[in-house]
MARPA-137729 format. One line per 10 residues: their letters; for each residue y, z negated, x of N, C-alpha, C. Coordinates in steps of 0.2 Angstrom, whole numbers. Each point is the difference from the previous one (the first is absolute). Example, Ala and Ser with C-alpha at 12.3 -4.5 7.8 and 13.67 -1.06 7.14 Angstrom:
residues 2
as) -28,-39,66,6,0,-4,6,0,4; 5,4,-2,6,-1,4,5,-3,-4;
***
This chain:
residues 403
xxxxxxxxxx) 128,55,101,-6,-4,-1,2,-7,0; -1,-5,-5,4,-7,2,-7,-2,2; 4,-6,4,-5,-6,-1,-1,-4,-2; -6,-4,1,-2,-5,-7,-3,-6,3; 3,-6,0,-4,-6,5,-4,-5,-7; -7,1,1,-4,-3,-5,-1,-9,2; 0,-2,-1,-4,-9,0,-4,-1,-6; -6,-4,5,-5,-3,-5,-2,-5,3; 3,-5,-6,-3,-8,0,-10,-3,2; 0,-6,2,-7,0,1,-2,0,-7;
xxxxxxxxxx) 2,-1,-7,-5,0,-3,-2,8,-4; 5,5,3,-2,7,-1,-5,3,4; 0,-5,5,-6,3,6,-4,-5,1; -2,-4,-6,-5,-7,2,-7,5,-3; -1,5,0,-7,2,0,-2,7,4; -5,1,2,-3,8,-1,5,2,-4; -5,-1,-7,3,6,-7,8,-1,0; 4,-4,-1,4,-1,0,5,6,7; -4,-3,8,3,4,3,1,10,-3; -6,1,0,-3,7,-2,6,2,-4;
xxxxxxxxxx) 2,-6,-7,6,2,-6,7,1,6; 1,-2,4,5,-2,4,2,10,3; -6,0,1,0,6,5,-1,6,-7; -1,-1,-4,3,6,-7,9,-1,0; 2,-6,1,6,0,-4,3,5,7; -3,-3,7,4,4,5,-1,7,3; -3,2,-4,-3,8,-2,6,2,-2; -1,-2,-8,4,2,-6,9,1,4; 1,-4,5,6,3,3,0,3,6; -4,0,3,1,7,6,-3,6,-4;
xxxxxxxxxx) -2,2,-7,-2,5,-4,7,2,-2; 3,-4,-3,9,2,1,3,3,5; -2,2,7,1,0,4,6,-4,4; -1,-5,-1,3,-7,3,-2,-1,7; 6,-2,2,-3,-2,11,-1,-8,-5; -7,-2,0,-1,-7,0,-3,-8,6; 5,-3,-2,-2,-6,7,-4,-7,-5; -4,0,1,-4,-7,-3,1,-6,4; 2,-7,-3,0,-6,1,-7,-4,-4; -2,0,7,-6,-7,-4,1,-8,1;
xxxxxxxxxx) -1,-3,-6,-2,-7,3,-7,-2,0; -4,-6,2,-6,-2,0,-4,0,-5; -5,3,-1,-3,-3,-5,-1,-8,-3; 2,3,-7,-1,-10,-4,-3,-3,2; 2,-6,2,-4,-7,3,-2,1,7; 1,5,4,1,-1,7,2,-1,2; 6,-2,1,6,-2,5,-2,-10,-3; -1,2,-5,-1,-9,0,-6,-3,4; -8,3,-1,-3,0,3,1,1,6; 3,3,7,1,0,6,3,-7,2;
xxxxxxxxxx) 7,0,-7,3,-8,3,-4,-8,-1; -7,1,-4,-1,-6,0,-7,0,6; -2,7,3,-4,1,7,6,-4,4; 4,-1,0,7,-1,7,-1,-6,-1; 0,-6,-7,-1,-6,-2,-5,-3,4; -5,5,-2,-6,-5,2,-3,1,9; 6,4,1,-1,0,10,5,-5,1; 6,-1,-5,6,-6,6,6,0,-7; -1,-9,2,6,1,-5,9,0,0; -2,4,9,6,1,2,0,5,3;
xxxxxxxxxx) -3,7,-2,-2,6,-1,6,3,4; 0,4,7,5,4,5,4,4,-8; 7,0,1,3,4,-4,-1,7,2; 0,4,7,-2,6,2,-7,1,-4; -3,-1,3,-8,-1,-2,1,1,-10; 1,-3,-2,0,0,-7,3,7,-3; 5,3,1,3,3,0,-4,9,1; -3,-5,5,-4,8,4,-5,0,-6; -4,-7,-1,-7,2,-4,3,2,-9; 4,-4,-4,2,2,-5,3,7,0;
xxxxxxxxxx) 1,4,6,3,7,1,-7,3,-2; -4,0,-2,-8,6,4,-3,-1,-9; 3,-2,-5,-2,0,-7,1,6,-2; 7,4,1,4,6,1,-3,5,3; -1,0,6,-6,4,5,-5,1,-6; -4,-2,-3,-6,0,-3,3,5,-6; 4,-3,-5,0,4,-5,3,7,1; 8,2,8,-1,6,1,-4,5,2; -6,-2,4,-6,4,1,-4,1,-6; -1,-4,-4,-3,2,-6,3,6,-3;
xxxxxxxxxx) 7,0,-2,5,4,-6,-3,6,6; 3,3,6,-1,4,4,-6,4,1; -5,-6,-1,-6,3,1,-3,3,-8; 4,-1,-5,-1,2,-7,5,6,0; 5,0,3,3,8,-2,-1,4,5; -5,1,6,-3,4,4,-7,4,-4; -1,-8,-3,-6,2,-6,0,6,-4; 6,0,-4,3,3,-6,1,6,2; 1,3,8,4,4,3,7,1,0; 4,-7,1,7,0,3,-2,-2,8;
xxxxxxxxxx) 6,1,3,0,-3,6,4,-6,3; -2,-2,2,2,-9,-1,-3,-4,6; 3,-6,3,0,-4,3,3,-6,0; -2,-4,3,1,-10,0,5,1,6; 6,-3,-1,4,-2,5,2,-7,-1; -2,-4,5,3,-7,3,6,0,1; 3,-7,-2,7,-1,1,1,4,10; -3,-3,4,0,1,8,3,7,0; -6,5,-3,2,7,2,4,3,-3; 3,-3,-5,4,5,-5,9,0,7;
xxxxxxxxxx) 3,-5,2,-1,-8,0,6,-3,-6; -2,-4,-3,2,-5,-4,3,-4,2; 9,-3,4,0,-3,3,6,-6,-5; -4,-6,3,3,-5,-4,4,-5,5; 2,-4,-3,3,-8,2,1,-5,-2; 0,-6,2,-2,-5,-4,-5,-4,4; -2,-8,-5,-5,-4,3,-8,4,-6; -4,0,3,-6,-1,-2,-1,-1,-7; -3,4,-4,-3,1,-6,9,0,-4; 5,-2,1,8,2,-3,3,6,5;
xxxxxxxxxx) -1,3,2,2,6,1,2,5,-1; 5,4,1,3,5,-4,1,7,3; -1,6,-3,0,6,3,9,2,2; -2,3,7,8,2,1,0,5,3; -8,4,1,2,8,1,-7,1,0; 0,7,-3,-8,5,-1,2,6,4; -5,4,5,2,4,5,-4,4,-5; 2,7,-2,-2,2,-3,-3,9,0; 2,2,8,-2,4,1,-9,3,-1; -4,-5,2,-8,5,-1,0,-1,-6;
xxxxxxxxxx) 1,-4,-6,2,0,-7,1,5,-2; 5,2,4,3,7,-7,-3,4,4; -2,4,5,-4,5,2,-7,0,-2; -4,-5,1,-6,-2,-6,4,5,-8; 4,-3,-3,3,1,-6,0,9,-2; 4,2,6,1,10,1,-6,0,-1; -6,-2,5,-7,4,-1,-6,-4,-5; 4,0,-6,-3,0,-6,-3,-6,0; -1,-7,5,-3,-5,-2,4,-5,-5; -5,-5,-1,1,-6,-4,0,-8,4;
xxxxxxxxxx) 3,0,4,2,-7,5,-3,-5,-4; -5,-5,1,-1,-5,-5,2,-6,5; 4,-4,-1,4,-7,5,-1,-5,-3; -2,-5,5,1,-6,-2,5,-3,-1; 0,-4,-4,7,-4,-4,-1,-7,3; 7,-4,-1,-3,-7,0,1,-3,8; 3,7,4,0,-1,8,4,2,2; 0,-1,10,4,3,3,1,-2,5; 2,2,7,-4,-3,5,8,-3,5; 0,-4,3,7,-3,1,1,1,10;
xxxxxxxxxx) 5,-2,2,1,2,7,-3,-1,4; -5,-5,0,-6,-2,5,-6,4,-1; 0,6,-4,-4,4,-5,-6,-3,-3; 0,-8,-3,-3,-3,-2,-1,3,-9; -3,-1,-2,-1,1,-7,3,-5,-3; 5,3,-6,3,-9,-5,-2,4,-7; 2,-5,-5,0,2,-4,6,-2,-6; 2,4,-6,7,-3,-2,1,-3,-7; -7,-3,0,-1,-4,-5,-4,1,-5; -2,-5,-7,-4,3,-5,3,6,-2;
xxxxxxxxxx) -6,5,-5,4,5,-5,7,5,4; -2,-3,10,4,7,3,1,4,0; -6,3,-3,-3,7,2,4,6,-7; 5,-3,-4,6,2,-4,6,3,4; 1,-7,5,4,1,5,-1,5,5; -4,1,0,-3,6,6,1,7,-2; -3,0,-8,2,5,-3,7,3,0; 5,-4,-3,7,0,0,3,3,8; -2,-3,5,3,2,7,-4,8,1; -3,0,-2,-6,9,2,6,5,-4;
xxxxxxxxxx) 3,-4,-6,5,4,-3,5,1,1; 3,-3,3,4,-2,3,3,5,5; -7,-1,6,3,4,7,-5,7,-1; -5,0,-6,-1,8,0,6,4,-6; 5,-5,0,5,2,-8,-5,3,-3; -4,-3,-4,-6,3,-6,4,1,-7; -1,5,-3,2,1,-8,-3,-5,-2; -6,-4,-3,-1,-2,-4,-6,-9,5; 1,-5,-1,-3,-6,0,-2,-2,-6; -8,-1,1,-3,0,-5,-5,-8,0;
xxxxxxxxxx) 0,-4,-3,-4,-6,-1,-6,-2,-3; -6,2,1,-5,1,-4,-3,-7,0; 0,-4,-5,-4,-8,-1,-3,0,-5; -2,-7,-4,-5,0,-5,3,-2,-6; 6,2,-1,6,-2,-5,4,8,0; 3,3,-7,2,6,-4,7,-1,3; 5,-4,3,5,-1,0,2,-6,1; 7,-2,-2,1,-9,1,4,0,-7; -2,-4,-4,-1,-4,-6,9,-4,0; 1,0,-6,5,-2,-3,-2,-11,2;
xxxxxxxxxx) -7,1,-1,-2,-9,3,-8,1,2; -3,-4,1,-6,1,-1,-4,1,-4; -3,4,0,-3,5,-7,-8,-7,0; 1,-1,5,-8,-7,-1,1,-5,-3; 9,-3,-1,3,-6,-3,1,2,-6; 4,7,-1,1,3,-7,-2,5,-1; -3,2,-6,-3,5,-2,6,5,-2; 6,-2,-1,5,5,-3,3,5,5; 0,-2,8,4,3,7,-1,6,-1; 5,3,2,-1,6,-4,2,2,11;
xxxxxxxxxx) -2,8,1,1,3,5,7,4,2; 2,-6,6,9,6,0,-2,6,5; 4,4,-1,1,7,2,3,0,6; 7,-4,-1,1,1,5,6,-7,4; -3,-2,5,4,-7,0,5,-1,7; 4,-3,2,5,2,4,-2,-4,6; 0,3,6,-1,-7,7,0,-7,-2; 6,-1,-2,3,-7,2,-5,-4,-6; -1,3,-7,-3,-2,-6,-8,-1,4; -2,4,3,-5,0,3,-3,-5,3;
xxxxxxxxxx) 5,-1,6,2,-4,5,-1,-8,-5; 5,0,-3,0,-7,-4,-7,0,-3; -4,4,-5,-7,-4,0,-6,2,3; 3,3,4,-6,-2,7,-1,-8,4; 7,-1,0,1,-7,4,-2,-6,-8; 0,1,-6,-2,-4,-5,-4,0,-3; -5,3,3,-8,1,-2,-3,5,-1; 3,7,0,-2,6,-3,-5,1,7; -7,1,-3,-3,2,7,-2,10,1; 5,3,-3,-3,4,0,4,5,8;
xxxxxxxxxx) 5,-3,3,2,2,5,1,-6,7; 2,0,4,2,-5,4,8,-1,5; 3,-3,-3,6,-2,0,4,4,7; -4,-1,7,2,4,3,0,7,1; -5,2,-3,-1,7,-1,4,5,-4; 4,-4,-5,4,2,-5,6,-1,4; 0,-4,4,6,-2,4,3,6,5; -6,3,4,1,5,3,-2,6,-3; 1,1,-7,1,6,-5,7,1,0; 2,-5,-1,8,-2,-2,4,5,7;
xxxxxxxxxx) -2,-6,4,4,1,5,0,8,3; -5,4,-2,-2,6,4,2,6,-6; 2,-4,-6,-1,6,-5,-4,3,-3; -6,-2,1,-6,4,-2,-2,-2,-6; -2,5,-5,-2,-2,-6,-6,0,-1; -5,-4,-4,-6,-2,0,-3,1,-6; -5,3,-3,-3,0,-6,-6,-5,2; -2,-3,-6,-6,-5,0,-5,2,-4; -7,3,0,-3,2,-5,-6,-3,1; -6,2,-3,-6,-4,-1,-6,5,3;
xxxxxxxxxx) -2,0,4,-7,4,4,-6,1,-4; 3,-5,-7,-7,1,-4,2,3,-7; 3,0,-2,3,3,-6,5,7,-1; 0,6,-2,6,5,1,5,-2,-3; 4,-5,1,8,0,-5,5,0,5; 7,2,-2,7,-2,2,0,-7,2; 2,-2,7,1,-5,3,7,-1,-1; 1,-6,5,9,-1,-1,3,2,7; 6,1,-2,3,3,8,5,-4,0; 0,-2,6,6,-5,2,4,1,5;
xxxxxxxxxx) 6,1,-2,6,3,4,6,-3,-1; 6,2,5,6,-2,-3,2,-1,-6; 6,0,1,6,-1,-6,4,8,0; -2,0,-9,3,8,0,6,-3,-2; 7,5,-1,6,-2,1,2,-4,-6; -6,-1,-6,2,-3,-7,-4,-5,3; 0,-6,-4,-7,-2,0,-2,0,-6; -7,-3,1,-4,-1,-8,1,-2,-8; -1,4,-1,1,-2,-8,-5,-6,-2; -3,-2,5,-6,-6,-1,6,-4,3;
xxxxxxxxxx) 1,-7,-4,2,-5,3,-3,-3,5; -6,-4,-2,-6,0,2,-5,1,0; -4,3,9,-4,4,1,-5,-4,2; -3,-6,-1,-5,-2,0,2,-10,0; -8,-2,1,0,-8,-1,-5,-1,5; 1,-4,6,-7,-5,6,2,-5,-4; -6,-4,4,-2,-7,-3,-6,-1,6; 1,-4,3,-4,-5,5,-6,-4,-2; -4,-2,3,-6,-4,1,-1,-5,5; 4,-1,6,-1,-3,4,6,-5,4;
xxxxxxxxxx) 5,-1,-6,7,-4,2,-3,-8,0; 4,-3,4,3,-8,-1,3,-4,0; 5,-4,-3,5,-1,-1,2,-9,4; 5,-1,7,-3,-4,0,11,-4,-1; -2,-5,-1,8,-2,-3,1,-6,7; 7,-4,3,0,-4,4,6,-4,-4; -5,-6,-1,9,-4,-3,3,-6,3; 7,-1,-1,3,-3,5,0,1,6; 2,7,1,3,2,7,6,0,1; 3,-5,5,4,0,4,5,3,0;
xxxxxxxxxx) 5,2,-3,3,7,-1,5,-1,8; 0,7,3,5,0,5,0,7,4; 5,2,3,-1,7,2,-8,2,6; -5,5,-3,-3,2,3,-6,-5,2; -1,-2,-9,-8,-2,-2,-5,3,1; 3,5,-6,-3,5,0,-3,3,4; 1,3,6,-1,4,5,-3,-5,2; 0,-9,-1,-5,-4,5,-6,2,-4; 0,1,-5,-9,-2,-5,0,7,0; 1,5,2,-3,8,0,-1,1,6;
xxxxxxxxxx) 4,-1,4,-3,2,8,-7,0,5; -2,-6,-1,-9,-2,-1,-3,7,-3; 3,0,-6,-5,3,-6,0,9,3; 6,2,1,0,6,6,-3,1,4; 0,-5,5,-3,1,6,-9,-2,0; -3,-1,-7,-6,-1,0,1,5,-6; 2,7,-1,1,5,-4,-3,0,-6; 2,-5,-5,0,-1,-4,8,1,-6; -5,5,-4,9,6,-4,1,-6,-6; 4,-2,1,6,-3,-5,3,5,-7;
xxxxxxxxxx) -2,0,-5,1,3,-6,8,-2,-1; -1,-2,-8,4,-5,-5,3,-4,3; 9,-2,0,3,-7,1,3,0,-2; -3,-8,-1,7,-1,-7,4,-6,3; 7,-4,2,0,-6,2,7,-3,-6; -3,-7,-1,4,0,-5,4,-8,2; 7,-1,-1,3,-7,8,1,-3,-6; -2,-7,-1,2,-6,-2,7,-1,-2; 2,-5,-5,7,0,-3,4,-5,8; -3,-1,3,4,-4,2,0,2,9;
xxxxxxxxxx) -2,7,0,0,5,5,-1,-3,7; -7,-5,-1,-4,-1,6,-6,0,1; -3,5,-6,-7,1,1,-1,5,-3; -7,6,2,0,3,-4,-7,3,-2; -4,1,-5,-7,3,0,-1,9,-2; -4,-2,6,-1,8,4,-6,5,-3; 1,6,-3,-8,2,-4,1,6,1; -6,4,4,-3,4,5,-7,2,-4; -1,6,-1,-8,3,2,-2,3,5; -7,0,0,-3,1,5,-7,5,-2;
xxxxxxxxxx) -3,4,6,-8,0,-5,-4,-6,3; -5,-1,-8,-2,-5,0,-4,-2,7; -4,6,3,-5,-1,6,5,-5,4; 7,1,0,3,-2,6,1,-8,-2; -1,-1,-5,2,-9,-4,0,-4,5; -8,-3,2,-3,-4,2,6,-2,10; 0,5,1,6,2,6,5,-2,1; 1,2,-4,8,-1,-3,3,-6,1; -5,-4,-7,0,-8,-1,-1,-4,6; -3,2,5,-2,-3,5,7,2,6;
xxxxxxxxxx) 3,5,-1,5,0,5,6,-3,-1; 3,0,-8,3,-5,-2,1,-4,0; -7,-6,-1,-1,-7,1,1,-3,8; 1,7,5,-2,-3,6,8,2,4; 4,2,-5,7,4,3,4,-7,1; 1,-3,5,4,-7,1,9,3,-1; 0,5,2,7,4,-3,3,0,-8; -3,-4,-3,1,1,-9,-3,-8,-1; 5,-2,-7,-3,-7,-3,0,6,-7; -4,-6,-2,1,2,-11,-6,-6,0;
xxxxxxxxxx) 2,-1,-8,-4,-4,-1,-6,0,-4; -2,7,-3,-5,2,0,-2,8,-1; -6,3,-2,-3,7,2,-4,3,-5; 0,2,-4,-4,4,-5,-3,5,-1; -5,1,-2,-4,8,4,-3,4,-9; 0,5,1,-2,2,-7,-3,9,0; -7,0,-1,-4,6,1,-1,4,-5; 1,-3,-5,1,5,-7,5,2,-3; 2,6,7,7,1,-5,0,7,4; 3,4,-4,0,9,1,7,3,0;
xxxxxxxxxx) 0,5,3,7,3,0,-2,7,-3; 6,1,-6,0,7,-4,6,3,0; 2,5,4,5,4,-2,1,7,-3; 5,2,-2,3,5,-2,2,2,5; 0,9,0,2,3,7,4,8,-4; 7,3,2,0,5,-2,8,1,1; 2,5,4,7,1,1,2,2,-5; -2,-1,-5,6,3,-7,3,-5,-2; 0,-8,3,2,-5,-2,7,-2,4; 0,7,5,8,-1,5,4,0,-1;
xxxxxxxxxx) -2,3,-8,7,5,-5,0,-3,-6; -5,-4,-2,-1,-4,-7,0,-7,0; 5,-2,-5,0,-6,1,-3,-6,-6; -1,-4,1,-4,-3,-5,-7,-2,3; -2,3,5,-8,0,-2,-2,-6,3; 4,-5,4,-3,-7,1,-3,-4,-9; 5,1,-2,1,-3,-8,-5,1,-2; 0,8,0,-7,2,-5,-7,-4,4; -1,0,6,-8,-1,3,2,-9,-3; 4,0,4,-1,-9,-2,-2,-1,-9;
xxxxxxxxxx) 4,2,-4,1,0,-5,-8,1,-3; -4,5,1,-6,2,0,-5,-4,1; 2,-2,6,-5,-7,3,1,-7,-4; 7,0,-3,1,-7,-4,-6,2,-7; 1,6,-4,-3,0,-6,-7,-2,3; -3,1,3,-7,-1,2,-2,-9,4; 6,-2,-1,-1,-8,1,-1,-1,10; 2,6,3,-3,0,5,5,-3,4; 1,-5,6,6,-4,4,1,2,4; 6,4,5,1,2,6,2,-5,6;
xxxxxxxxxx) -5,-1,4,0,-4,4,6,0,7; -1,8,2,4,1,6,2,8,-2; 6,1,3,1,7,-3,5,3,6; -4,8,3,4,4,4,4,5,-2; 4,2,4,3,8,-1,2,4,6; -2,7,-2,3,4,5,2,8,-7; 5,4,5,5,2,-5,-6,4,-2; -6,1,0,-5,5,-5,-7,-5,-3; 2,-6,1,-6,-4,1,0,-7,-5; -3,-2,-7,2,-8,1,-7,-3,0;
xxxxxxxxxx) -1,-4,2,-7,-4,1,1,-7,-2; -4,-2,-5,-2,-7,-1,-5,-4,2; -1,-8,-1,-6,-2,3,-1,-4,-8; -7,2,-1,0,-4,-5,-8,-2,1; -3,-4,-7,-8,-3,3,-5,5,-1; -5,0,5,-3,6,0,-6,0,-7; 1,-5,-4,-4,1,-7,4,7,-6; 7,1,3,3,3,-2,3,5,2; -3,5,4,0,3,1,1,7,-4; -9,1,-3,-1,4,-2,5,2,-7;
xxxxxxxxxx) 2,-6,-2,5,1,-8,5,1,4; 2,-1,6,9,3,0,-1,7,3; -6,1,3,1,8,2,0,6,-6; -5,-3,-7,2,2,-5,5,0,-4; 5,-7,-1,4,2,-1,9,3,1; -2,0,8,3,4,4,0,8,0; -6,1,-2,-2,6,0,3,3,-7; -1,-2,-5,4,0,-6,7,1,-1; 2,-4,5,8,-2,-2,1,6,3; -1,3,6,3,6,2,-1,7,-1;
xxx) -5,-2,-5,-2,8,-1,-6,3,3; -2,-2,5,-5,1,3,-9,3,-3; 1,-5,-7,-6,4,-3,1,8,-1;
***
């Protein structure tokens, strides 16, 4: 009999009717005769609504407390699923991170799972139930309730697989799979099948939202394979797994593209060992993520201009820790909100050569200017202006075949 670990996103479970569908799909696999463990996350728009009740009690909101009240969005919709497949005539029940126990580490709301005790789990499992668990949690050594961040409740899935070694991990959201780009930006995105961790991993951290970068992370690292499919539609999802011993005949397996870069340039710095680390150190330790850097030294190698993205939220910050950093001269500062990062993501370019030429080359017939440009050995990403965007993911998508 295998097992089968289900997740479903909040906007699978953002209604009644909606719940009701949820609890067909998870019929349809214990009628297989599958041992099934359901993950839920909060119903749509709840967990926001709880965090803006915390706003308006203090705008220094206890991080325990927060942690504990954003936990109880999860309670809610696993008592609903449970109390629908008791309905139908399955047997079923809501389990709390506490009881299961779920046990994490970490500070508050970044938390990370590092062991599921899983004995009343599987004994529930032998007598024919369907354990419905909240996701998104997990309770830490003080036995306080934490949480391990947005779109956790993936990540929760992946460890249930994990330590109940489940045959299959299953991702139920409101998207058929994850897209060659974004099918909202381009109509042509066609649906992959099947995509490798690390390709993953790259456009989850580059804007792909249909996963979350650490959840993919701990896929990786556990081996667990994942499919993604849709709670609303019957189709073949995408599965994401390792590397089979060839790789892909796809060069490239997909294209992100950002919405919320800034690009801020520093000219006339000072050039001398361990600048650098002056002007990011600040920016670290008020945890603000440093993208793109580009640093380019003067002919007469005593100064040099410095260019760095950021997300934009973080600008205003930024700007202001710079100006105040008495460890750094330059002689001036530049800030720029209209600019976007698009890349190419696909291990088939470990083995293939050319393919800087070709993207660049692509983005010249289109008139379109590269600003700042990254790489990693599956990865290249450019910054270019965000009014250009949409023409270079199309013809990015072109040049590779992707239609």
């Amino acid at each position: 009999m295998k097992t089968v670990v289900l997740k479903f996103g909040g906007t699978s479970v953002g209604s009644i009717d909606r719940i009701k569908k949820v609890c067909k799909i998870i019929a349809s696999y214990k009628k297989k005769k599958n041992k099934v463990v359901v993950i839920s996350s909060a119903m749509s728009g709840v967990t926001n609504d709880l965090i803006n009740k915390s706003k308006q009690i203090s705008n220094n909101f206890d991080k325990a407390e927060y942690d504990a009240l954003v936990s109880t969005g999860e309670q809610v919709s696993c008592a609903l699923i449970a109390g629908r497949l008791n309905h139908i005539g399955f047997k079923s029940r809501s389990w709390l991170s506490w009881q299961v126990p779920i046990l994490t580490e970490g500070s508050y709301s970044v938390a990370r799972i590092i062991h599921i005790v899983t004995k009343e789990i599987k004994n529930y499992l032998k007598n024919n139930g369907i354990p419905i668990i909240t996701g998104f949690q997990g309770i830490n050594s003080k036995s306080r309730l934490n949480t391990i961040g947005r779109s956790g409740s993936d990540a929760t899935a992946i460890m249930f697989a994990k330590f109940l070694n489940a045959d299959e991990c299953i991702i139920y959201t409101d998207v058929d799979g994850v897209y060659t780009t974004d099918p909202r930006d381009y109509k042509n995105a066609k649906k992959i099948k099947k995509i490798f961790y690390d390709e993953m991993l790259e456009m989850a951290s580059l804007g792909s939202k249909v996963m979350q970068p650490t959840s993919v992370q701990d896929a990786k690292l556990n081996k667990i394979n994942i499919e993604v499919k849709s709670s609303f539609v019957k189709k073949p999802g995408t599965l994401i797994t390792g590397y089979s011993k060839s790789f892909s005949d796809q060069i490239i397996t997909g294209i992100s593209s950002t919405k919320n870069d800034a690009k801020i340039t520093i000219i006339g710095v000072k050039d001398r060992p361990g600048v650098a680390a002056c002007i990011f150190k600040p920016l670290s330790h008020n945890l603000i993520n440093v993208d793109m850097v580009v640093q380019n030294i003067s002919l007469n190698g005593k100064e040099t201009d410095l260019t760095f993205t950021i997300k934009s939220e973080d600008l205003k910050k930024t700007e202001k820790l710079i100006k105040q950093n008495k460890k750094i001269s330059f002689k001036k500062i530049s800030f720029d909100r209209e600019v976007s990062k698009v890349s190419i993501i696909g291990v088939g370019m470990i083995t293939t050569p050319g393919i800087t030429y070709r993207m660049f080359q692509a983005l010249a017939s289109q008139k379109i200017n590269i600003q700042v440009i990254s790489t990693s050995e599956i990865k290249i990403s450019v910054l270019v202006s965000s009014k250009n965007v949409k023409k270079a993911v199309a013809v990015l998508h072109k040049e590779f075949k992707l239609d």
